[in-house]
PLY file of the C-alpha trace (Angstrom):
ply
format ascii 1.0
element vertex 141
property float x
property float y
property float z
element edge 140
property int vertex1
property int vertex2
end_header
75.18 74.41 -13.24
74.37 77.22 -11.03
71.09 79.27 -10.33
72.19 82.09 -13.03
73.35 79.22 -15.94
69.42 78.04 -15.03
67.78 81.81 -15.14
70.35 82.28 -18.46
68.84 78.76 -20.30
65.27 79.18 -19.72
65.39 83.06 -20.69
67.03 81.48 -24.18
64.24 78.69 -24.08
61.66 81.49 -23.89
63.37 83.90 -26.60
63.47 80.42 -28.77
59.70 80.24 -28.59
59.87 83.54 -30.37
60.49 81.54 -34.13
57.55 79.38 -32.95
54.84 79.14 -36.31
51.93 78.47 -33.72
50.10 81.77 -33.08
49.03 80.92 -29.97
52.35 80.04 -28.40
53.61 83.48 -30.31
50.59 85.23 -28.21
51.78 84.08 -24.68
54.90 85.50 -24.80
54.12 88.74 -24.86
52.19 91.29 -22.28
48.60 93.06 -23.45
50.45 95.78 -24.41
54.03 96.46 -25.03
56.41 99.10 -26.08
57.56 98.72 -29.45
60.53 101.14 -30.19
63.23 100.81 -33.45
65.56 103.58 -35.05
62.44 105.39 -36.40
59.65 105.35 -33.85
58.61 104.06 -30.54
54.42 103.07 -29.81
52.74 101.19 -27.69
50.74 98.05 -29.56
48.10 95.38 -28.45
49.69 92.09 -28.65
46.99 91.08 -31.45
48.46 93.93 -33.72
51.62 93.11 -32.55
51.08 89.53 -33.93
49.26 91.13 -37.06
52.96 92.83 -37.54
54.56 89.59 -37.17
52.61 87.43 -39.67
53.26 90.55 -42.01
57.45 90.33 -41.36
56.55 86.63 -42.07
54.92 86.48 -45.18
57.96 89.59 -46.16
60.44 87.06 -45.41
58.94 84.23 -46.41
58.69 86.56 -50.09
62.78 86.31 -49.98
62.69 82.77 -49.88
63.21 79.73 -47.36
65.43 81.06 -44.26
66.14 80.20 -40.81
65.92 82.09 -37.80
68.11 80.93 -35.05
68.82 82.99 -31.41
73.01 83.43 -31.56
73.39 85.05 -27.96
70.95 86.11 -25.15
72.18 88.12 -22.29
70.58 89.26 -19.58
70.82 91.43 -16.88
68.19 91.85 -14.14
66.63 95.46 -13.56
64.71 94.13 -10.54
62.99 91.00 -8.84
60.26 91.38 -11.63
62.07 92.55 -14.63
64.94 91.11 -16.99
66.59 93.32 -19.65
67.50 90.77 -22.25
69.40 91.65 -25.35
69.38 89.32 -27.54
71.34 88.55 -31.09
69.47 86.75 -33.73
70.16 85.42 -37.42
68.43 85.15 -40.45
70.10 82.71 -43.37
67.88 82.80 -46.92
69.11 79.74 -48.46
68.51 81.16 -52.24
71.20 83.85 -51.67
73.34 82.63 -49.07
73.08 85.48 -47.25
72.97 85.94 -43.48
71.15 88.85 -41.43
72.40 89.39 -38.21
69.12 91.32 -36.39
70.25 92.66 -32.50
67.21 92.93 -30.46
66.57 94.43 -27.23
63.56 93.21 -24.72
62.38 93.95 -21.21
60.70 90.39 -20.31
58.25 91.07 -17.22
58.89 87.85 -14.65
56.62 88.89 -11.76
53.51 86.29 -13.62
52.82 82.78 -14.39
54.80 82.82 -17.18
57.61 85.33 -18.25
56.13 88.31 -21.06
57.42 90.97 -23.13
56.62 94.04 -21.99
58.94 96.11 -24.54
60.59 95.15 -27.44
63.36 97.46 -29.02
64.53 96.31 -32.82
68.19 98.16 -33.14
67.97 97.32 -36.41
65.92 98.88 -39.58
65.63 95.55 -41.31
63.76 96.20 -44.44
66.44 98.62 -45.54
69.12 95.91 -44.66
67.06 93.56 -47.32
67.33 96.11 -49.40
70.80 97.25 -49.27
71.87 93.41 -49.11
69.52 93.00 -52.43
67.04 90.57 -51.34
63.91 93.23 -51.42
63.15 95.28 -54.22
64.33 99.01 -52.97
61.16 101.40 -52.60
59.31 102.78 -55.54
0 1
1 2
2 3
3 4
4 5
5 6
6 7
7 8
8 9
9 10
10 11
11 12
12 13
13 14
14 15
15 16
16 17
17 18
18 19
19 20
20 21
21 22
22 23
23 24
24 25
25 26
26 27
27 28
28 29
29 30
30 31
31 32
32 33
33 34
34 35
35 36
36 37
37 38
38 39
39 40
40 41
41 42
42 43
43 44
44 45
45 46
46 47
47 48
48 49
49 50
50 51
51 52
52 53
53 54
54 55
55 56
56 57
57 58
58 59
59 60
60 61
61 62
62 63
63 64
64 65
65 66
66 67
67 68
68 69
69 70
70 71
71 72
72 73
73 74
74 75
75 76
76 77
77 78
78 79
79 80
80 81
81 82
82 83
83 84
84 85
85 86
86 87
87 88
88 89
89 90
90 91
91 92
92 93
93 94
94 95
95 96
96 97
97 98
98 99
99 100
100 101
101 102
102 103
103 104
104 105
105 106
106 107
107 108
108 109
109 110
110 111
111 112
112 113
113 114
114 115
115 116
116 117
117 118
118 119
119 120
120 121
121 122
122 123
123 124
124 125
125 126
126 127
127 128
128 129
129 130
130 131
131 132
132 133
133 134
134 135
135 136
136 137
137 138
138 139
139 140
């Protein structure tokens, strides 16, 4: 295995901590602050209203049914000594309706610390209006 297979599997290791239930383990994974940014808006969030954000997709998803989130593909290219650009390909199956989401994700990972953190986070994907058009949320009132 060489040094980049290494740098390659623990990058996926760390993006696999990202379906982790425990809060705290959430938490340390990403930076104070981050960038945000998806098709309609880019802001910069605490990481405790990030996490607010996440245990709000959660209980959304979790509102679809039982599913599965599993990392299909991490690839990553390095900007600089410090910072990775990682994009990432993930999938959601909801067991009810057979259905698969397939949710491409973007991150800059800041390596320059202890431990590896998000420092932006770029969703390419709008995915409440995917639920929607795929039938498993209730379209807006």
């Amino acid at each position: 295995m060489t040094s980049h297979d290494v740098a390659t599997e623990r990058l996926r290791s760390f993006f696999e901590t990202l379906t982790a239930t425990s809060p705290d383990r959430l938490a340390a994974l990403y930076a104070p602050t981050i960038l945000v940014a998806g098709p309609h808006a880019a802001l910069t969030i605490s990481r405790d209203a990030l996490l607010g954000k996440v245990s709000e997709r959660k209980q959304l998803l979790d509102s679809v049914g039982p599913h599965t989130t599993r990392l299909m593909a991490c690839e990553e290219t390095t900007l600089s000594e410090r910072y990775i650009l990682a994009r990432t390909i993930w999938q959601w199956d909801f067991e009810a309706s057979a259905e698969s989401v397939i949710v491409p994700s973007t991150f800059i990972v800041d390596n320059g610390g202890d431990l590896p953190q998000i420092i932006l986070y770029l969703l390419q994907t709008d995915v409440v209006s995917v639920l929607r058009e795929r039938g498993l949320l209730p379209t807006a009132a």
